[in-house]
MIDOSE-1310 file (N, C-alpha, C; in nm, 2 decimals, decimal comma, always signed):
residues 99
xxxx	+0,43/-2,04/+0,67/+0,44/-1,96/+0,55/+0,54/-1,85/+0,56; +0,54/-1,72/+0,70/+0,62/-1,63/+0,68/+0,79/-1,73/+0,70; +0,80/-1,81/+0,75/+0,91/-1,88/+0,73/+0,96/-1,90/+0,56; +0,91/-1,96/+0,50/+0,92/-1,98/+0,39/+0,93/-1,86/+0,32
xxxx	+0,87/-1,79/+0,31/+0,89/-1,61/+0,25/+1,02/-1,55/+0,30; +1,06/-1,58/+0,44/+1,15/-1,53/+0,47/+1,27/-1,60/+0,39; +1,32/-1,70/+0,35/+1,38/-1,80/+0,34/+1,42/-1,77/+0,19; +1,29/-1,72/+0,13/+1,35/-1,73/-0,05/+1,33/-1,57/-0,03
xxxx	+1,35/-1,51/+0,05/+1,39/-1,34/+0,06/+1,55/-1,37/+0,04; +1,55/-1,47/+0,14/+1,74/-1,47/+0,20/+1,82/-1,52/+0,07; +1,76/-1,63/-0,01/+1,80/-1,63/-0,07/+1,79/-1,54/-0,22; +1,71/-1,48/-0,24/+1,73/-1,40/-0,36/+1,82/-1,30/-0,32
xxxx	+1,81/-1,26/-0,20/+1,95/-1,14/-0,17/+2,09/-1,22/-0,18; +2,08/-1,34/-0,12/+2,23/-1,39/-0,17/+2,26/-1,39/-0,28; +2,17/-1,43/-0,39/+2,18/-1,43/-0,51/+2,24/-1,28/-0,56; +2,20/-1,22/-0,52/+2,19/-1,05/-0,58/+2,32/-1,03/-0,51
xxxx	+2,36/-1,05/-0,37/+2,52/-1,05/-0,36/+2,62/-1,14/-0,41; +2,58/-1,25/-0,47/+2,67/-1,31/-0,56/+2,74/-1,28/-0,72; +2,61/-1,23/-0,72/+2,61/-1,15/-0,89/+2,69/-1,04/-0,85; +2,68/-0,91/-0,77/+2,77/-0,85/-0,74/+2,92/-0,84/-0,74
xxxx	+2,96/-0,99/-0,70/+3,13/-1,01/-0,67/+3,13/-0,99/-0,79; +3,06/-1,10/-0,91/+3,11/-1,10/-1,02/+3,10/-1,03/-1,10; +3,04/-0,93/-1,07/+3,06/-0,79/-1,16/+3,18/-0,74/-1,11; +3,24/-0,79/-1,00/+3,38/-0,69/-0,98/+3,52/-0,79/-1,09
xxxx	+3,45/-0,92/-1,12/+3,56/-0,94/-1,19/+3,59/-0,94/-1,33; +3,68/-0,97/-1,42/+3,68/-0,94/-1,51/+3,59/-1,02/-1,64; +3,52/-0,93/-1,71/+3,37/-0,96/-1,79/+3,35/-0,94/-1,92; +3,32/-0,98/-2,02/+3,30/-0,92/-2,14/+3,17/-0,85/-2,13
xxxx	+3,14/-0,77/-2,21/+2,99/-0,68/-2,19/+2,86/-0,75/-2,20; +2,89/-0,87/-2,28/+2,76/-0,92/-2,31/+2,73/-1,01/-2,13; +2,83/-1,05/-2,07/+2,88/-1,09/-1,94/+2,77/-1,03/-1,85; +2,86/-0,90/-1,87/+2,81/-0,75/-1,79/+2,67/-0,77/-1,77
xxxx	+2,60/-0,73/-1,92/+2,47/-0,73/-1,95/+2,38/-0,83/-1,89; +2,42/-0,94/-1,89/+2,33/-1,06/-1,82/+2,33/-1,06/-1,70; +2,40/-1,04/-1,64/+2,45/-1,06/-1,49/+2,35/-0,92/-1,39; +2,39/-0,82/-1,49/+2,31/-0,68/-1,50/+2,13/-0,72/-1,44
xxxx	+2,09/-0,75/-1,56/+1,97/-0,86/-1,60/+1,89/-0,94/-1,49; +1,99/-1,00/-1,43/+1,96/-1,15/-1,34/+1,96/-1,04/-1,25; +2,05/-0,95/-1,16/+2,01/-0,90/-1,04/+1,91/-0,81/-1,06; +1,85/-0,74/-1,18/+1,67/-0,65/-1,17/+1,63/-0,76/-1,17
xxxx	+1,65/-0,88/-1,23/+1,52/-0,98/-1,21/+1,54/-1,07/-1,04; +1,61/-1,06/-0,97/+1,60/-1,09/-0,82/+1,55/-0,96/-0,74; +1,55/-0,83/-0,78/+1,51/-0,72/-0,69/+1,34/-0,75/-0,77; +1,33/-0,78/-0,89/+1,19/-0,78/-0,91/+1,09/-0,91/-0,77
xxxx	+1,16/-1,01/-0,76/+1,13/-1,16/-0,75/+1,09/-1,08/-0,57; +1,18/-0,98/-0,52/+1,21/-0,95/-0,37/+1,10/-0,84/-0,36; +1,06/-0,77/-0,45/+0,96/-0,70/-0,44/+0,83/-0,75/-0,47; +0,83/-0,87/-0,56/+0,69/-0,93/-0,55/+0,67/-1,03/-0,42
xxxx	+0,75/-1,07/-0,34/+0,74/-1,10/-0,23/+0,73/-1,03/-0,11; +0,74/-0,97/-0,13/+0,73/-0,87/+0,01/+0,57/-0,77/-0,03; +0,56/-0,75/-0,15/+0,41/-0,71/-0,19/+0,33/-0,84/-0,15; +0,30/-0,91/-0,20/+0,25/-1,06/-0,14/+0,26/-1,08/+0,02
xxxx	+0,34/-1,05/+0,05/+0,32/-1,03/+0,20/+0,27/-0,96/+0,28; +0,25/-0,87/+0,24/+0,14/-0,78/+0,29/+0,03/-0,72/+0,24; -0,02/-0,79/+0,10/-0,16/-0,80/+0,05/-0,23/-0,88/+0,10; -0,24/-0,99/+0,22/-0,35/-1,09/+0,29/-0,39/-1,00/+0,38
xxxx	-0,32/-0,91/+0,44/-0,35/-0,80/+0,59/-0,44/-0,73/+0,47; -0,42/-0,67/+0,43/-0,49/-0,52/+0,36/-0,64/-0,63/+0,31; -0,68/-0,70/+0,26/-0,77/-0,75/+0,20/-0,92/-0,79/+0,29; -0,87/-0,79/+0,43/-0,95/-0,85/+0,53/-1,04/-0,68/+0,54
xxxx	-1,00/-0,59/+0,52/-1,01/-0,40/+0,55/-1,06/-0,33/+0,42; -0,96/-0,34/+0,35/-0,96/-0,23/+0,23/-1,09/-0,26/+0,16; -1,07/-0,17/+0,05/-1,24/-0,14/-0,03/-1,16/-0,24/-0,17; -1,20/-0,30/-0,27/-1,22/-0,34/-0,38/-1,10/-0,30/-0,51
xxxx	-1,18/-0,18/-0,53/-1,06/-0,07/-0,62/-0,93/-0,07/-0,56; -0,88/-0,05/-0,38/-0,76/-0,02/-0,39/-0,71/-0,19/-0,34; -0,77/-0,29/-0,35/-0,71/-0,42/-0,36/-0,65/-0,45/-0,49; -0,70/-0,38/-0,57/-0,72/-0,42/-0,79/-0,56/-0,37/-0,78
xxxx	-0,58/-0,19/-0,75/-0,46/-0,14/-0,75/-0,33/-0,20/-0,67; -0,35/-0,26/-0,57/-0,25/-0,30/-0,52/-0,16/-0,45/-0,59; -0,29/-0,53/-0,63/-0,23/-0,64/-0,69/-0,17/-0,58/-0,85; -0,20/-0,53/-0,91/-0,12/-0,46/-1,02/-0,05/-0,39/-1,04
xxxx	-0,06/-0,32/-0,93/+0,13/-0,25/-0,91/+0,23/-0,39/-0,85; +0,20/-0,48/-0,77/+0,25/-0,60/-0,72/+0,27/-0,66/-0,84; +0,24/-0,66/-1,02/+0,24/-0,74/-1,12/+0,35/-0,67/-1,16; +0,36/-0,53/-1,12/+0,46/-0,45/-1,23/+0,57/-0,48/-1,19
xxxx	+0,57/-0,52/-1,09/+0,70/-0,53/-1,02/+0,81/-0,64/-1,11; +0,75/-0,71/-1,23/+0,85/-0,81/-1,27/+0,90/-0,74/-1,40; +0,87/-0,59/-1,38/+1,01/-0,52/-1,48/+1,09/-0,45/-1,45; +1,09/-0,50/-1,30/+1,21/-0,45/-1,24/+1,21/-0,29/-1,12
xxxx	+1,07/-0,26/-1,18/+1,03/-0,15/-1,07/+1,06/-0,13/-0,93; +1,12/-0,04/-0,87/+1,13/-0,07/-0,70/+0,99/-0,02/-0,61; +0,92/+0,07/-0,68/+0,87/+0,11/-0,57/+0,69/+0,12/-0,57; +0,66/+0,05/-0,70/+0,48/+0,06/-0,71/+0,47/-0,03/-0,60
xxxx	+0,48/-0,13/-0,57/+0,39/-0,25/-0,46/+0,41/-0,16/-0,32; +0,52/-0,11/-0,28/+0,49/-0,01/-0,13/+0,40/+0,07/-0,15; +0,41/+0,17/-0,28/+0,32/+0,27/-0,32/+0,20/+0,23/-0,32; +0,14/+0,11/-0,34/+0,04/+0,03/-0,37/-0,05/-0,03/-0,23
xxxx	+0,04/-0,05/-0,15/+0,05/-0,08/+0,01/-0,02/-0,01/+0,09; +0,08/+0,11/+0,02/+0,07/+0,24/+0,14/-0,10/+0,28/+0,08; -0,11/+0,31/-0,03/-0,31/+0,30/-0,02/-0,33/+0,22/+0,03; -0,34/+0,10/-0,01/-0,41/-0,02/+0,08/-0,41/+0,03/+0,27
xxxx	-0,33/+0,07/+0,29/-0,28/+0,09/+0,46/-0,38/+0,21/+0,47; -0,36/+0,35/+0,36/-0,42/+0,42/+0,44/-0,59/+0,41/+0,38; -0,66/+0,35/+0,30/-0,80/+0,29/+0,33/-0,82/+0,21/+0,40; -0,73/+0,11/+0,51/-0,82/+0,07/+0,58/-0,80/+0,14/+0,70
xxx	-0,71/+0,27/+0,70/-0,74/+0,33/+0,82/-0,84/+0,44/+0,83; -0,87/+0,49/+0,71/-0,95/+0,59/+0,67/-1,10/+0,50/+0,66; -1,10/+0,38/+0,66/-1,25/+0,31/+0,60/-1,30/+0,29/+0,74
């Protein structure tokens, strides 16, 4: 399984460096716009993976409430958010060291 997680990591960052070149070339805005679009929606796709990845460790420890909160910051993540599912983690991480 971490094989496979690793694997569609690698490829949504290729993705997100592909889209990149072609923002350097020439675009109309609606172009712009989509392309814009497609790379928050691969940084979303890369943060709900890597949240997922480290909500099976936290679940075996943590209390209840900060499992809820972690998988719902891990939901928000597909509007493009960078930083609730670490933020969401990092409780998870520090109740089960505190529990």
């Amino acid at each position: 399984m971490k094989k496979d997680v690793n694997r569609l990591l690698r490829g949504h960052r290729a993705n997100i460096d592909r889209y990149a070149k072609l923002l350097a070339t020439n675009l109309t805005e609606l172009e712009r716009q989509y392309i814009h679009r497609r790379i928050a929606e691969e940084h979303a796709a890369i943060a709900r993976l890597e949240a997922e990845r480290f909500l099976p460790i936290a679940t075996a420890t943590a209390d209840p409430a900060t499992l809820i909160a972690a998988r719902q910051a891990a939901g928000r993540q597909k509007g493009g958010g960078s930083g609730d599912a670490r933020r969401a983690f990092s409780l998870t991480a520090g109740a089960r060291a505190n529990g």
